[in-house]
C-alpha positions in Angstrom: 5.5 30.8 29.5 8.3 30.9 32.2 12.1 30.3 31.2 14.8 29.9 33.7 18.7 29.8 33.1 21.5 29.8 35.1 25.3 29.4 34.9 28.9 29.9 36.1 32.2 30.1 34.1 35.6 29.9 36.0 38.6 30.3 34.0 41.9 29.9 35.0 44.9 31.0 33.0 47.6 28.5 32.6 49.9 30.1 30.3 50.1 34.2 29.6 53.6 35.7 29.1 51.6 39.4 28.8 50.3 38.7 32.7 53.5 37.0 33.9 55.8 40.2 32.8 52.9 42.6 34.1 53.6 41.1 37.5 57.4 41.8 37.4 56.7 45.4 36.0 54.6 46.1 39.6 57.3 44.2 41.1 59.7 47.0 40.2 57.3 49.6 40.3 57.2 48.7 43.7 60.3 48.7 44.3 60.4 52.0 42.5 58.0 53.4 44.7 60.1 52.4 48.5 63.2 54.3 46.9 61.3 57.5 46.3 59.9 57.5 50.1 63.1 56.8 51.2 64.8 59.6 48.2 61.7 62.3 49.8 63.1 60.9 53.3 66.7 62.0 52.8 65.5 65.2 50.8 63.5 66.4 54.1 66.9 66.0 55.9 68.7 67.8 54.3 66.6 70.5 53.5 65.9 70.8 57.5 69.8 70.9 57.7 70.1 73.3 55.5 67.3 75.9 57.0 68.7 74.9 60.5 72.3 75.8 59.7 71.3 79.2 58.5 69.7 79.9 61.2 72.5 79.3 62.8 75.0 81.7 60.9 72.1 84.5 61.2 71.8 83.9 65.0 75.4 84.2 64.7 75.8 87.3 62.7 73.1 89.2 65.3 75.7 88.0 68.1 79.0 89.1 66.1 77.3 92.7 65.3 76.2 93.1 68.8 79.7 92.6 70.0 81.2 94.8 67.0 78.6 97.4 67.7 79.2 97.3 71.9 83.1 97.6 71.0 82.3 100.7 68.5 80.6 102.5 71.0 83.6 102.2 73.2 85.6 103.8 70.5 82.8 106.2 70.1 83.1 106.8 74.1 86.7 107.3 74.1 86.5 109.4 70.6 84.4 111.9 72.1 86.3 112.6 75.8 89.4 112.7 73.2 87.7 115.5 71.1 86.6 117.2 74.1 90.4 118.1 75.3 91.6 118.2 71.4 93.1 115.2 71.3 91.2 114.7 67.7 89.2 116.3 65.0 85.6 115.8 65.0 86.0 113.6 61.5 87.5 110.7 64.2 84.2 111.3 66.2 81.9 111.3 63.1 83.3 108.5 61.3 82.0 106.6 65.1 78.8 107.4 64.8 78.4 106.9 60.9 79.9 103.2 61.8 77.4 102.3 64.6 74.4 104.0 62.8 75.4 101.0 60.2 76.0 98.4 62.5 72.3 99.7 63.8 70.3 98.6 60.5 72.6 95.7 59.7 71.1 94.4 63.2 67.9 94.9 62.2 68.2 93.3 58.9 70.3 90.2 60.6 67.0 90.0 62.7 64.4 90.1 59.9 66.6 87.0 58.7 66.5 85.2 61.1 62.7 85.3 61.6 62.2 84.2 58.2 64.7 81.2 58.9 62.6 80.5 62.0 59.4 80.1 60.3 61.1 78.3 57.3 62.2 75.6 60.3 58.4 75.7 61.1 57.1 74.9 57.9 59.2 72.2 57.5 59.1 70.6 61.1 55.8 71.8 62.2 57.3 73.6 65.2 58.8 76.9 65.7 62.1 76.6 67.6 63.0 78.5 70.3 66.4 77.6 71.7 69.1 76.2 69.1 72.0 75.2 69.6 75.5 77.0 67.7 78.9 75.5 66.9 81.1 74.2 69.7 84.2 76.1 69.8 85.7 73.3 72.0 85.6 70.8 68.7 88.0 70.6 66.8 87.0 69.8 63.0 89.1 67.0 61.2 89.9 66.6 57.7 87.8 64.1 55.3 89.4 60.4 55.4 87.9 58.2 52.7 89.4 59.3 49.4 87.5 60.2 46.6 87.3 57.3 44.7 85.4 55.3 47.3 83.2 58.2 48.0 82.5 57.7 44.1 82.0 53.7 44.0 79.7 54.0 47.1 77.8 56.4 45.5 77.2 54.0 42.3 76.2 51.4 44.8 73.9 53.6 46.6 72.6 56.7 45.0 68.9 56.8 45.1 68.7 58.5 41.6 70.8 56.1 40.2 68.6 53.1 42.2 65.0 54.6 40.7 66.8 54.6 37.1 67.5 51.2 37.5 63.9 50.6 38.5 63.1 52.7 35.9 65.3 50.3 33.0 63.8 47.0 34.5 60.2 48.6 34.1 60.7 49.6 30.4 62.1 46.3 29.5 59.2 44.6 31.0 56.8 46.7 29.0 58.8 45.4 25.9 57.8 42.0 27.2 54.4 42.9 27.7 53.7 44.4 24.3 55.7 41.5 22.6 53.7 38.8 24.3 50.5 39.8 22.0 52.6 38.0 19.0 52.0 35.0 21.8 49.1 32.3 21.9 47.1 32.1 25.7 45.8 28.9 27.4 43.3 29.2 29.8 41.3 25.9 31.5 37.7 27.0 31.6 35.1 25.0 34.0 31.7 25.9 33.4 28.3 25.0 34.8 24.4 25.8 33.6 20.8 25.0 34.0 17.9 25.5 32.2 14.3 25.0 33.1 11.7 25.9 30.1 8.5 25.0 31.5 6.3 25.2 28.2 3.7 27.3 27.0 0.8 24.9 28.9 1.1 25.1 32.7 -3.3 24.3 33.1 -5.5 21.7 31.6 -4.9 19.1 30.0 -2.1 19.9 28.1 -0.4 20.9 31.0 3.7 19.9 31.6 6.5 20.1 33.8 8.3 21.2 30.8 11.9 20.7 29.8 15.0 20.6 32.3 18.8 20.8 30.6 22.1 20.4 32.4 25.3 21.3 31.4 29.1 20.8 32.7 32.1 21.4 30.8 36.0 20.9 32.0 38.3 22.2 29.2 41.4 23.5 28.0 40.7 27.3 25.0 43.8 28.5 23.4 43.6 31.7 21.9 46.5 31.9 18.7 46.8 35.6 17.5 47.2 35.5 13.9 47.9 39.1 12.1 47.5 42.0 14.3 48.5 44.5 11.0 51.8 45.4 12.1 50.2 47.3 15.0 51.9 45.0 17.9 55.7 45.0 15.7 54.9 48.8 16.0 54.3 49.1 19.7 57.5 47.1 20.6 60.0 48.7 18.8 58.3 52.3 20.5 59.0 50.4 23.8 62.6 49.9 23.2 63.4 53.3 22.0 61.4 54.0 25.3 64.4 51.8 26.9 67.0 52.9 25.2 66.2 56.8 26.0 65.6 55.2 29.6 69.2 54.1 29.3 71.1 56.8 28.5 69.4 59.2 30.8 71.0 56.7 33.2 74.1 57.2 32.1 73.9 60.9 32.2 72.5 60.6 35.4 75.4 58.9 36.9 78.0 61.6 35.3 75.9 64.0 37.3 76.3 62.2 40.1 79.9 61.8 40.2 80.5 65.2 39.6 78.0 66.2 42.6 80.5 63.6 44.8 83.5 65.2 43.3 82.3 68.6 43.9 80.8 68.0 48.1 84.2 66.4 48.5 86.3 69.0 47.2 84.3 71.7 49.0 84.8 69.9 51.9 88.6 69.7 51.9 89.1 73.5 51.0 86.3 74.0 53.6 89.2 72.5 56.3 91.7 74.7 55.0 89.4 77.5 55.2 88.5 76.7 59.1 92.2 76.7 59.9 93.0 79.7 57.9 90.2 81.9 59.2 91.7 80.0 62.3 94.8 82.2 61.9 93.0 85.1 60.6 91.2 85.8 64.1 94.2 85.3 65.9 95.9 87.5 64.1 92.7 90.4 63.6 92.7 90.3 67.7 96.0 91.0 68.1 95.8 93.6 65.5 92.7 95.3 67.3 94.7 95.2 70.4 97.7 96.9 69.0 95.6 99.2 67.0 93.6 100.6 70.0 96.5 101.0 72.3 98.1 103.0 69.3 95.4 105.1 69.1 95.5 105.4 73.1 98.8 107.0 72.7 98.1 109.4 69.5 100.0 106.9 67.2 96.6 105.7 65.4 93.6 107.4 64.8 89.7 106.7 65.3 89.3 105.4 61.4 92.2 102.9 61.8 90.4 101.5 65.1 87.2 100.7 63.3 88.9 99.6 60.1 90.6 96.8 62.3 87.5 96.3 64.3 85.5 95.2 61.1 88.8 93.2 60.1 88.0 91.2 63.3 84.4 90.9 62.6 84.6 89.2 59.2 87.4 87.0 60.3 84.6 85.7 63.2 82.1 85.6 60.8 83.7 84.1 58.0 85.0 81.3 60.6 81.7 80.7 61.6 80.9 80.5 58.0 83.5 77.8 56.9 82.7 75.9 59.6 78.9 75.4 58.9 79.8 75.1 55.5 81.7 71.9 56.6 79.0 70.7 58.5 76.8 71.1 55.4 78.9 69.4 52.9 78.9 66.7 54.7 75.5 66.2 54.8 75.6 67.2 51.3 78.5 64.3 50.3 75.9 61.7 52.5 73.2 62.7 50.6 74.6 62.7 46.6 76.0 59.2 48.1 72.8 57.7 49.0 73.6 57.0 52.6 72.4 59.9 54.7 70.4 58.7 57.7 69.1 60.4 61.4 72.2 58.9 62.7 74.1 61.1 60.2 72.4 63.9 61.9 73.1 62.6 65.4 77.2 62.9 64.5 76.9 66.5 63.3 75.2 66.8 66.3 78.6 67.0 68.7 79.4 69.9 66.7 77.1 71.8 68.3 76.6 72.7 71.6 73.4 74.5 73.6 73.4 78.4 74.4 
């Protein structure tokens, strides 16, 4: 006894909301998914900015103590002929050597620093760098022009957090649509083709056939009507739009937190140009001072102590300039980035900033 049977069913669906709404939730998904590259894009520039720039200020503060300890050994120089002819007490001579034993291990700490800052570059970029280049004293920094408020308004437009929430919304209300659409009926056409060949139970002798051959084609239209799903898909929209609605208001929080981010890179930036000029006047006025100071002590009008104390007054005035400025640079780069907008050309401005040494 042989039986064969073959067939093939081809359905094509010509109305299904729950399908139709699935598409536009990978739409968005999508979407979702090119604004998180792009978020991880601008993340890995800033956070190479960030490592980079203090590299820079502990490159700097090894250069600053250098110089601070090269003019401390002068003074320590000069102490000691002074104490050899009586000039001074050995406290002026002491107080030297206490200050450059300092200077000594804050060198060696500043260098420790700036190894780890190297290899934090390195683990970002994949390279270890070598020469980099430090602020160019020959530009001059200028004050912020855009005003707040449009800082603020091109942040709404632009944020990336604010753009993946929004992704985020359109996603939750098509899963509302999605769960809702099992209240609604489907229609599929369905083509379908079979063959059947059941050759009997007698293939020899004289009872022998070629047994029986069906055919079958069908071209139609099946609609499938839910009828009572038991409350269970009422249930699973309204947990969809509570989903939404929590969805929504983290939104809204979300963009608070971004304004105040704005407010607070552009604030910092604007005390960060007061601070550039003030420091400005700071070191101006600590060299003089150092000047004065050491010719005083030249003639016996100052002592050892008071030369050091202004020498460190000049060495934080350098260092917190230094400081105020890459702060600027930073903000900047900070403001771009809780905006939205931070690109490689961003990085190709700050870049005139700089110069190689």
């Amino acid at each position: 006894y042989h039986d064969y049977d073959y067939g093939i069913t081809v359905t094509q669906p010509l109305f299904n909301y729950g399908a139709f709404q699935q598409y536009k939730q990978i739409l968005s998904q999508t979407s979702l998914s090119e604004k998180k590259l792009l978020q991880a894009q601008q993340d890995l520039i800033y956070r190479v900015s960030l490592v980079y720039f203090e590299t820079l200020m502990a490159r700097d503060e090894i250069r600053l103590l250098r110089v601070q300890k090269a003019s401390i050994n002068e003074q320590l120089i000069e102490s000691e002929a002074r104490y050899d002819v009586g000039l001074i007490s050995i406290t002026d001579v002491n107080e030297a050597q206490t200050k450059a034993a300092m200077i000594d291990a804050q060198i060696i700490a500043a260098i420790q620093r700036l190894k780890i800052k190297k290899r934090q570059i390195e683990s970002l970029t994949g390279e270890l760098p070598n020469k980099i280049k430090g602020i160019n004293s020959a530009v001059s920094f200028v004050a912020i022009s855009d005003m707040m408020e449009d800082w603020i308004s091109l942040a709404t437009e632009n944020n990336l957090e604010l753009k993946i929430m929004e992704d985020e919304i359109k996603i939750a209300d098509r899963e509302i649509d999605v769960r809702r659409s099992d209240h609604y009926p489907t229609v599929d056409a369905i083509a379908s083709r079979s063959r059947n060949w059941d050759k009997g139970g007698f293939p020899y002798g004289a009872l022998q056939n070629e047994g029986i051959r069906s055919f079958s084609d069908v071209l139609g239209v099946q609609i499938n009507i839910p009828i009572f799903s038991g409350g269970y898909t009422s249930s699973r929209v309204r947990e969809a739009q509570k989903l939404k609605l929590k969805t929504a208001e983290d939104a809204e929080y979300l963009k608070r937190q971004v304004e105040l981010k704005v407010r607070e890179h552009y604030l910092n930036l604007q005390a960060n140009f007061a601070e550039i000029e003030a420091y400005q006047q700071a070191l101006d006025s600590a060299t003089v001072q150092v000047e004065s100071t050491q010719l005083a002590f030249q003639e016996g009008l100052r002592n050892s102590v008071e030369v050091l104390i202004s020498q460190q007054v000049l060495f934080n005035a350098q260092r917190d300039l230094l400081k105020s400025r890459y702060n600027y640079l930073m903000n900047i780069i900070s403001l771009k980035l809780s905006v939205g907008i931070l690109a490689q050309q961003d990085l190709e401005e700050i870049n005139r900033y700089l110069s190689s040494e």
